[in-house]
C-alpha positions in Angstrom: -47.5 28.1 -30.8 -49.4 30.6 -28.6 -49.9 34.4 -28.9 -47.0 34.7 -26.3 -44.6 32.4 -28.3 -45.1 34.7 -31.2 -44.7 37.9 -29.2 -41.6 36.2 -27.8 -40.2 36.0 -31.4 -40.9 39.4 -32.2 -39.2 40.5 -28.6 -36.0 38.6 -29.6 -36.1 40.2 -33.2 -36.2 43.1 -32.4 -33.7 43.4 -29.5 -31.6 41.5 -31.4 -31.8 43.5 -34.6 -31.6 47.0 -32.4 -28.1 45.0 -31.0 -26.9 44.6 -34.3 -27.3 48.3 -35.4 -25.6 49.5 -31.9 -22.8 47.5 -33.6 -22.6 49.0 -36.7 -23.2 52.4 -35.3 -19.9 51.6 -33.1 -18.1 50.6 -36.5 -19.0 53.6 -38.2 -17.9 56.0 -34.8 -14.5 54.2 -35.4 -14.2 54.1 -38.8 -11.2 56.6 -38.4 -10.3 55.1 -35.1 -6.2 53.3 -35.2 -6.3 49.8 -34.2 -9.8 49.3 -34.4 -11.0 46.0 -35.9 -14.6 45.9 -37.7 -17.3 43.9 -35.5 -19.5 42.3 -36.8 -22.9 40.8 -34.6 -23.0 36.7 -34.9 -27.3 35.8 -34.6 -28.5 32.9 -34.5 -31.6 30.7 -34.6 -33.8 30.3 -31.1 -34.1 26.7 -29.8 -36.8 25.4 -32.0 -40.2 24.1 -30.3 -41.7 20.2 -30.9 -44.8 20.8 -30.7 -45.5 17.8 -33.4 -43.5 19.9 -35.6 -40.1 21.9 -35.2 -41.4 26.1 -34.8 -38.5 28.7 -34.2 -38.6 31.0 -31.5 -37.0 33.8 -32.8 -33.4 35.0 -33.0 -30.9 35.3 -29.9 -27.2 37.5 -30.9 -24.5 35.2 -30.1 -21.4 36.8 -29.9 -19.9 40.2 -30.8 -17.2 39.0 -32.9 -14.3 41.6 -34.3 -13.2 40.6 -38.0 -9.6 39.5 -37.8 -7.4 37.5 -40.2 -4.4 35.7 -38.0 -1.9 34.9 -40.5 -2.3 38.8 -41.6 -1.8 39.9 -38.1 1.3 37.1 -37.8 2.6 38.6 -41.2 2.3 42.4 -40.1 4.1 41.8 -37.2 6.8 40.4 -38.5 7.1 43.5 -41.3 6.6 45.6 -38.3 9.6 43.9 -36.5 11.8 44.3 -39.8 10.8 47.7 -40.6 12.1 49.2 -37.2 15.6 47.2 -37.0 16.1 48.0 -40.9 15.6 51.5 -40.3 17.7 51.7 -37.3 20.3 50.6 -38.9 19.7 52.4 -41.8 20.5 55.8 -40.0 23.3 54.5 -38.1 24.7 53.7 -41.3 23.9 57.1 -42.3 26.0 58.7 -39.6 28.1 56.6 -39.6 28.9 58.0 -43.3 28.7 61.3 -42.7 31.3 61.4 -39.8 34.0 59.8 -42.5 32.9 62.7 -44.9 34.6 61.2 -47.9 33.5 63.2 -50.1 35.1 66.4 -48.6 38.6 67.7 -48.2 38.9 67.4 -44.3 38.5 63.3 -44.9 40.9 60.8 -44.1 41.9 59.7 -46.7 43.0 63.3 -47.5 44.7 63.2 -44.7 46.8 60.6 -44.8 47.9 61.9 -48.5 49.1 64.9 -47.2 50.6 63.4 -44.6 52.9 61.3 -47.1 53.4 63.6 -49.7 54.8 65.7 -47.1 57.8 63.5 -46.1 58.2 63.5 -50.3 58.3 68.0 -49.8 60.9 66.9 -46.7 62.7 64.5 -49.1 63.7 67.8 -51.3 64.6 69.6 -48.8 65.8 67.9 -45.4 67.6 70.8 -44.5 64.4 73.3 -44.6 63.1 74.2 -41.3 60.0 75.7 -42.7 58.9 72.1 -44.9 59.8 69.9 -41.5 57.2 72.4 -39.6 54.6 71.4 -42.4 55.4 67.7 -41.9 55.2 67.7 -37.9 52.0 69.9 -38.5 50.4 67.4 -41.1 51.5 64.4 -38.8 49.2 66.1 -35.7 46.3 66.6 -37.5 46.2 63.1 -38.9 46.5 61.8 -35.7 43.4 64.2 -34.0 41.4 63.5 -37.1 41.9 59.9 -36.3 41.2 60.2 -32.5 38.0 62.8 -33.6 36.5 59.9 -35.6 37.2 57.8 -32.9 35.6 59.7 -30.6 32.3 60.1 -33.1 32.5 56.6 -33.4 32.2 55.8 -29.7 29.6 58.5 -29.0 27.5 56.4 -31.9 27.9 53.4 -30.0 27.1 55.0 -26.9 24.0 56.6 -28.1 23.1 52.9 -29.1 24.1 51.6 -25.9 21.6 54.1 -24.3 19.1 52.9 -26.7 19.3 49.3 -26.0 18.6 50.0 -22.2 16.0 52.0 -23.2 14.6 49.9 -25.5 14.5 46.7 -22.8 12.5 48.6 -20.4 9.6 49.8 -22.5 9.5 46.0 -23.7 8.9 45.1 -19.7 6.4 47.6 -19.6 4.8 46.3 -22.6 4.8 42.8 -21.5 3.3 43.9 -17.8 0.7 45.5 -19.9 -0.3 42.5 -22.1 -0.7 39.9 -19.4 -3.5 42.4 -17.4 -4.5 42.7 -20.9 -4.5 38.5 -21.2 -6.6 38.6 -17.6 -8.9 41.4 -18.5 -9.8 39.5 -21.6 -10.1 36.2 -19.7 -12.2 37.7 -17.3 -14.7 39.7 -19.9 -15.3 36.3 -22.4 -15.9 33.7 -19.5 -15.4 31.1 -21.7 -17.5 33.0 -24.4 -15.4 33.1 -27.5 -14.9 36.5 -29.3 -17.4 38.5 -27.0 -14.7 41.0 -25.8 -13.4 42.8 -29.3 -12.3 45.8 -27.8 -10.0 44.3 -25.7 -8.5 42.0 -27.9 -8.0 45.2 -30.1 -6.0 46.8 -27.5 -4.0 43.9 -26.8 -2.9 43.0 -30.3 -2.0 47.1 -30.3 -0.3 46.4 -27.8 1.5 43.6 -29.4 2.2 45.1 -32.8 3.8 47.9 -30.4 6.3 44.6 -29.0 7.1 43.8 -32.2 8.8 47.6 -32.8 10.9 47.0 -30.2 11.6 42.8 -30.4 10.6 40.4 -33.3 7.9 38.5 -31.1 5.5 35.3 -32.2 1.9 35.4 -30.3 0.2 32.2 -29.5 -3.6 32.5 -28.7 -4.7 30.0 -26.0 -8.5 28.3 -26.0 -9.1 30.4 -23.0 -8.7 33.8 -25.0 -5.3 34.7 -23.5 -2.2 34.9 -25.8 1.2 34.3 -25.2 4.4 35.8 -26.4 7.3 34.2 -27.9 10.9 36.0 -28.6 13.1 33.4 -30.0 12.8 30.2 -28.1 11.7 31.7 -24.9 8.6 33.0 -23.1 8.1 36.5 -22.6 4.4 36.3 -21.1 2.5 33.3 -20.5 -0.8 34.4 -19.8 -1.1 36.9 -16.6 2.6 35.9 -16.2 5.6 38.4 -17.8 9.3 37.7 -17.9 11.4 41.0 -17.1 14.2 41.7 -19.6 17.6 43.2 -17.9 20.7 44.6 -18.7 24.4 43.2 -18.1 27.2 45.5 -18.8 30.3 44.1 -20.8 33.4 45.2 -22.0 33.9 45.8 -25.9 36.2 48.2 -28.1 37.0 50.2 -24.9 33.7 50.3 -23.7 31.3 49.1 -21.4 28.1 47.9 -23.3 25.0 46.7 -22.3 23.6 43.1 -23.3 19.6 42.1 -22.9 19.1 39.4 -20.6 16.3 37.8 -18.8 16.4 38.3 -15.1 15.3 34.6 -13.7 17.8 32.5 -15.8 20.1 35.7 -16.8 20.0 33.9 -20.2 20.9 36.2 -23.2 17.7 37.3 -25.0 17.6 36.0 -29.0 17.6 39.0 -30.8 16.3 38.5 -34.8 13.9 41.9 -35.3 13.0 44.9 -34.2 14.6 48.1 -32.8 16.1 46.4 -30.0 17.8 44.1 -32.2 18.6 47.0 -34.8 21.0 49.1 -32.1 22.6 46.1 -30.9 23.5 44.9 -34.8 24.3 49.4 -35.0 26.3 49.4 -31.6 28.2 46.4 -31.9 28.4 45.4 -36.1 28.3 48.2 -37.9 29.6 51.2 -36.1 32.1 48.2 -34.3 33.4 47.0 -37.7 34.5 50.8 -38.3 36.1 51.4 -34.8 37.9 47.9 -36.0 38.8 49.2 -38.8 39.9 52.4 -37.8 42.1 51.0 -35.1 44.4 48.5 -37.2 44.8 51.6 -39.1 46.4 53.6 -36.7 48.0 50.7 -35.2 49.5 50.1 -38.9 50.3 53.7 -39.0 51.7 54.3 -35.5 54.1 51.3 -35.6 55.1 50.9 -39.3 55.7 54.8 -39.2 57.3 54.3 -35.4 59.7 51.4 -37.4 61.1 53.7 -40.1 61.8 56.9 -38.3 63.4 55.2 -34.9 65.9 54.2 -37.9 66.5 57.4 -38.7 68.6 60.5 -37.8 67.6 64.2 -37.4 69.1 67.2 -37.9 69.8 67.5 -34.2 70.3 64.1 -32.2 68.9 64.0 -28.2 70.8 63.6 -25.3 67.8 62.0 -23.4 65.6 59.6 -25.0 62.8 58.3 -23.0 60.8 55.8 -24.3 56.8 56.6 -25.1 55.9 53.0 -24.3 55.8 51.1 -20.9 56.2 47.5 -19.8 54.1 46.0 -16.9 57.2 44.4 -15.3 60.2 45.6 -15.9 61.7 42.3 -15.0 59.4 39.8 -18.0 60.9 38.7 -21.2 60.4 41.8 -23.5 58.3 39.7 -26.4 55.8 37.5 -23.5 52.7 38.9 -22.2 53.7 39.7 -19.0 55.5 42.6 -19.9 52.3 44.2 -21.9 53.7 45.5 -24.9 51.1 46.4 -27.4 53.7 45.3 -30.3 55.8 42.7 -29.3 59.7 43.0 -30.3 61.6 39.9 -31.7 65.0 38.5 -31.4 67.5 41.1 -33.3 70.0 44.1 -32.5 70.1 47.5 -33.4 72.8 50.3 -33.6 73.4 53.0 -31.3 75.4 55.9 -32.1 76.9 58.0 -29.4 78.3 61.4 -30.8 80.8 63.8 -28.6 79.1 67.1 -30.1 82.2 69.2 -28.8 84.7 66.8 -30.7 82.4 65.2 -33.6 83.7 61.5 -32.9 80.8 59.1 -33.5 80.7 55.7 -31.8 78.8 52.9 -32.7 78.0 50.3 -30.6 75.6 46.8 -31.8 73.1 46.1 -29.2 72.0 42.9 -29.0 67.9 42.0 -27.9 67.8 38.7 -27.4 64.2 36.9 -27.1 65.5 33.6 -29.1 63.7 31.9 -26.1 67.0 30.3 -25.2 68.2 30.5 -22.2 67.5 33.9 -20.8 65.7 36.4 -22.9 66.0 40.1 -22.6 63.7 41.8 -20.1 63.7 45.6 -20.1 66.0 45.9 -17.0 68.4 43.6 -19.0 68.0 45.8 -22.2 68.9 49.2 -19.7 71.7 47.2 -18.8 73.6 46.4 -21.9 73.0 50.0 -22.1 73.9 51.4 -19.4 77.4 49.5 -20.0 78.3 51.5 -22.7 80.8 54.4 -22.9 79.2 57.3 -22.3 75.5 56.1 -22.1 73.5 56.1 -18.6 70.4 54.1 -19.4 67.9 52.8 -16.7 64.1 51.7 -16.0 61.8 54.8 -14.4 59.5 54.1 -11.6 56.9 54.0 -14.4 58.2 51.0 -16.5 59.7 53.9 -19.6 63.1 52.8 -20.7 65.5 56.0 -20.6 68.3 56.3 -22.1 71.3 59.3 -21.9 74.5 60.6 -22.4 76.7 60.2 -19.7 78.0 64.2 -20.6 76.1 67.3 -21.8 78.4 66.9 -25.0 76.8 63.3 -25.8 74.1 62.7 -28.3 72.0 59.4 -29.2 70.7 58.2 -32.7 69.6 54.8 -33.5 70.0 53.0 -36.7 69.5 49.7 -38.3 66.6 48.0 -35.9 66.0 44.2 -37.2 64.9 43.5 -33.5 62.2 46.6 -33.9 62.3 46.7 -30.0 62.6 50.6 -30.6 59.6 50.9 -32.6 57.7 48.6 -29.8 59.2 50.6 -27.0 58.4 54.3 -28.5 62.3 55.2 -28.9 63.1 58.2 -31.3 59.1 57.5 -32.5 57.3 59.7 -34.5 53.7 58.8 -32.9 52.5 58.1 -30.1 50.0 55.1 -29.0 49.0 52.3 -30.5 45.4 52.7 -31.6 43.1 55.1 -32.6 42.6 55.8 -28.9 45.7 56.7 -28.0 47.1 57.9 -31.0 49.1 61.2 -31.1 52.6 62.8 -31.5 55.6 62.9 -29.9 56.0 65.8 -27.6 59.9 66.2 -28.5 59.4 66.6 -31.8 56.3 68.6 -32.2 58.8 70.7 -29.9 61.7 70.7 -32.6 61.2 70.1 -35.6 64.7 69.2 -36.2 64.3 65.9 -34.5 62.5 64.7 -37.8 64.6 61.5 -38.6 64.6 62.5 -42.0 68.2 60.9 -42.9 69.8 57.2 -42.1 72.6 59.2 -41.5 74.1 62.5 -40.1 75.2 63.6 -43.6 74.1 67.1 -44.2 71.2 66.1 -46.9 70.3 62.8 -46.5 66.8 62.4 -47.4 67.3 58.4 -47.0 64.7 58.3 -44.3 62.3 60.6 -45.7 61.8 58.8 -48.7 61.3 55.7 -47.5 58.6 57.2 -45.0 57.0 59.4 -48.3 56.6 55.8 -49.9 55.2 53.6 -46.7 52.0 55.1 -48.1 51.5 52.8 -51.0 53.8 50.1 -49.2 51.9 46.4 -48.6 52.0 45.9 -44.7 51.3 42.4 -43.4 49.2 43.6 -40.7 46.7 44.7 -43.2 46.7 41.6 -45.0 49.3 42.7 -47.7 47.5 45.8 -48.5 49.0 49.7 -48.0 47.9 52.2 -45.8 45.9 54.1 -48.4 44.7 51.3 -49.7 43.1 49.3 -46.5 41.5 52.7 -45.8 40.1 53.4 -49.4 38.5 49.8 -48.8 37.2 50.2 -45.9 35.5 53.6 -46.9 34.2 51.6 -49.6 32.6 49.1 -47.9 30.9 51.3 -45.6 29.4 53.2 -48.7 28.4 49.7 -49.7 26.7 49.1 -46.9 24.8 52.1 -46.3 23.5 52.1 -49.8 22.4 48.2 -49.5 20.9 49.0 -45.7 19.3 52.1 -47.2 17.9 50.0 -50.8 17.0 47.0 -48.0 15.1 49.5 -45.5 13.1 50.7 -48.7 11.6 47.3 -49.7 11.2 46.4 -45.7 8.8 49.4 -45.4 7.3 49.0 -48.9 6.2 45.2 -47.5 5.1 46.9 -44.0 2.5 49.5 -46.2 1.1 46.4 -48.3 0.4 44.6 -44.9 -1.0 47.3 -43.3 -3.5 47.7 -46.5 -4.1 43.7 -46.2 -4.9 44.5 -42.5 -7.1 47.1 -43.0 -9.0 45.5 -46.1 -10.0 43.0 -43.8 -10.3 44.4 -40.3 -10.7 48.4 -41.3 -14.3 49.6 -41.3 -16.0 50.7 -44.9 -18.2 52.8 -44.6 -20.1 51.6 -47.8 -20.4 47.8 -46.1 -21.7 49.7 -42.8 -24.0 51.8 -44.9 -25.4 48.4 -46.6 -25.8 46.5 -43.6 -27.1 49.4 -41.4 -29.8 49.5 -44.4 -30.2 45.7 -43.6 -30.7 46.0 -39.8 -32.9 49.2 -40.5 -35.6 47.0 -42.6 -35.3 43.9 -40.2 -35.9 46.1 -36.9 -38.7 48.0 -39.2 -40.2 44.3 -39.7 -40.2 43.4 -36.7 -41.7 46.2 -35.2 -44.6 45.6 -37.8 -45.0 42.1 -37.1 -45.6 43.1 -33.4 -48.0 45.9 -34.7 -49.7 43.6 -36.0 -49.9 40.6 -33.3 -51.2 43.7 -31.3 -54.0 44.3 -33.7 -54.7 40.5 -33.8 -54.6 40.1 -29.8 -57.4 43.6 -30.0 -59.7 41.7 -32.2 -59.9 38.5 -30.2 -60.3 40.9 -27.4 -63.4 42.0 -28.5 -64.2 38.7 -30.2 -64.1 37.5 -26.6 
């Protein structure tokens, strides 16, 4: 080895040492910094000289390599992904509870107490004017406080809805911006492995910002680049990204927006994440309440529709017009063509046509026949058996409603003894009107007059028949809600949604518990300490000191064999 080898070693040394210090300066500078990962300088031995024997020639800094743990950074992610949809659905959850306020007096199950226990007030006193007021009064609010939580309902799903498209379009930005990331990397390493930290810092950033929005899986390529994964599809494959769109569909009476790639318009797996936490908000939990909420109403609107289209009032009507429509007046009553929400079954009822001048009552039995033998009864066939009565003019209007009259202004209509329940499915003498909690309200002719409350089976002065059995449909087991009563389903359902919330809200607690231990983990291994940087700056300090003596001292050497010479 000559005098210039050795300078060379002591050239390398300290370059390389004064490398190494700029690299530990940088760690301390961004000790504070979010998403920074520790660096660390990677030396190595010079290529070693035979010269008889193997001498060194110094040290050469490899790489620049950040400190990174992949199965951490795999794990985070997937908290990350967890923590957001958990917490999204956390406070939908949380709304969702406070717009059924249970635990105050304006709920709904308050509601529909009062609204019962009414008809029981009515019950003691069918005659009263004043207590049918308070019944027709109790009867509107229940249906607005059902079409008001409808309504809450919907603009929760909406909000969701807007959140969703939202949501998709910072996830195509995201994507955009870690495939330049993937080619910026690619083109800083040139096939070096590691040598472009700060990159690869902002591109996992960039990642972990992904998994908020979709639970993702990133594969890192030999070449430096990563690829993301969402379910079993590609989002970015190296410079490449696939764009995420939005179809609109119907559901519940709205139109939603599903997430969709936009080259095979295949729908996008959804398992993490905020986008996946307002679809499960928008379409399972606040959906399962509109659900529930509307075979409630449609419970209440046709079991209550049933029982008082049975019943008389004080007063009977000289023009009924029915509150429901068919499609065509010319289909069989119970098939689809004729688009009744409830469909009517073979049966009769009784129609009683009173002379109020004279008092004589006549009954007649009207036949509905949908035994699907021979021909069935369409509406226009119904208004026709009708309409062939003494004294009763019935026909079809323009608008598919079956009206039915008295041929005189001396002739009322009441309606008894329904086994067919085509009134109830038609909206005749109804109490409600609708069939959801959409459309749910009350009939206009008697919120007008109260004494059209069918609060008697018959036109007896006191007969409270009706009333009662309308006071106890509360607690009365209804097929259509699987054998359980009004109150009940509801007291169920407000139950499970209290369930819910608390097991979404205990759930979202130990999700972000998990996401602070693997942020810890993450920093442990790829946060700067300032201790370690203070040690190995101490390190570098005494090897770039040594080096620069060793120099100092080939110098004095290569002066004295100067003036040897």
């Amino acid at each position: 080895m000559g005098i210039y080898s050795a300078f060379s070693i002591g050239r390398t040394a300290l370059v390389a040492n004064q490398a190494a210090l700029e690299v530990i300066g940088n760690n301390i500078a961004n000790a504070s910094t979010p998403n920074y990962s520790r660096q660390v300088p990677i030396m190595v031995p010079g290529p070693s000289l035979n010269t008889g024997m193997h001498l060194g020639t110094g040290v050469r800094l490899e790489a620049i390599r950040r400190v990174y743990d992949t199965a951490v950074e795999s794990r985070l992610r997937d908290a990350i992904s967890n923590g957001q949809s958990t917490q999204v659905q956390q406070q939908m959850l949380d709304r969702i509870e406070a717009l059924y306020s249970e635990t105050t007096d304006t709920d709904l199950s308050t509601a529909l107490t009062t609204f019962f226990n009414s008809f029981s007030e009515l019950a003691n006193d069918p005659q009263n004017l004043g207590v049918r007021t308070i019944v027709v009064e109790n009867c509107r609010q229940l249906a607005d406080l059902i079409k008001s939580m409808r309504d809450g309902l919907d603009v929760l799903r909406q909000e969701a809805d807007y959140s969703v498209r939202v949501t998709a379009t910072e996830i195509n930005r995201l994507s955009r911006e870690i495939a330049d990331l993937n080619v910026q990397v690619l083109s800083a390493e040139e096939g070096q492995v590691g040598s472009a930290p700060n990159l690869r810092d902002q591109r996992d950033a960039k990642i972990r910002e992904l998994a908020e929005l979709i639970e993702v899986r990133a594969v890192e390529l030999d070449n430096g680049q990563t690829n993301i994964i969402v379910g079993n599809q590609v989002l970015v494959d190296g410079r490449y990204y696939r764009e995420l769109t939005t179809k609109i569909v119907e559901d519940r009476n709205l139109g939603v927006y599903e997430v969709r790639f936009a080259d095979n318009d295949e729908q996008v797996a959804l398992t993490g994440g905020a986008l996946q936490g307002h679809v499960a908000s928008r379409d399972s939990w606040a959906g399962e309440q509109v659900d529930s909420l509307d075979q409630l109403a449609q419970a209440l609107v046709f079991e209550t529709n049933l029982l008082h289209a049975e019943g008389i009032g004080l007063i009977e009507q000289r023009t009924v017009r029915s509150e429901n429509f068919v499609m065509d007046a010319a289909a069989v009553l119970n098939g689809a063509d004729a688009g009744l929400f409830n469909t009517p079954r073979h049966g009769s009822f009784l129609i009683h046509v009173t002379n109020a001048v004279s008092g004589m009552t006549e009954t007649s039995v009207v036949t509905v026949d949908l035994d699907g033998l021979g021909a069935d009864d369409s509406l226009n066939s119904l208004a026709a058996k009708l309409d062939a009565l003494d004294n009763v003019t019935s026909y079809v209007d323009a608008t598919g409603h079956l009206v039915i009259e008295g041929s005189t202004s001396e002739i009322r209509l009441s309606f008894t003894e329904d086994s067919s329940q085509v009134l109830a499915c038609l909206g005749v003498n109804s109490l409600f009107t609708g069939y959801d909690s959409v459309t749910i309200g009350m009939s206009d002719a008697v919120q007008a007059d109260p004494r059209l409350l069918a609060a008697g089976l018959t036109s007896q002065a006191g007969d409270n028949g009706n009333a009662l059995r309308l006071a106890g449909l509360a607690d009365t087991p209804l097929a259509s809600l699987g054998n359980t009563s009004l109150l009940d389903y509801h007291t169920q359902a407000a139950t499970r949604l209290a369930v819910n919330t608390a097991a979404a809200r205990s759930s979202n607690e130990a999700v972000q518990a998990f996401l602070s231990t693997m942020n810890d983990e993450r920093e442990a291994i790829s946060g700067v300490s300032l201790d370690e940087e203070a040690v190995s700056l101490i390190r570098y300090q005494k090897a770039y000191a040594a080096a620069a003596r060793y120099m100092s001292t080939l110098s004095e050497l290569l002066d004295e064999i100067m003036e040897i010479i």
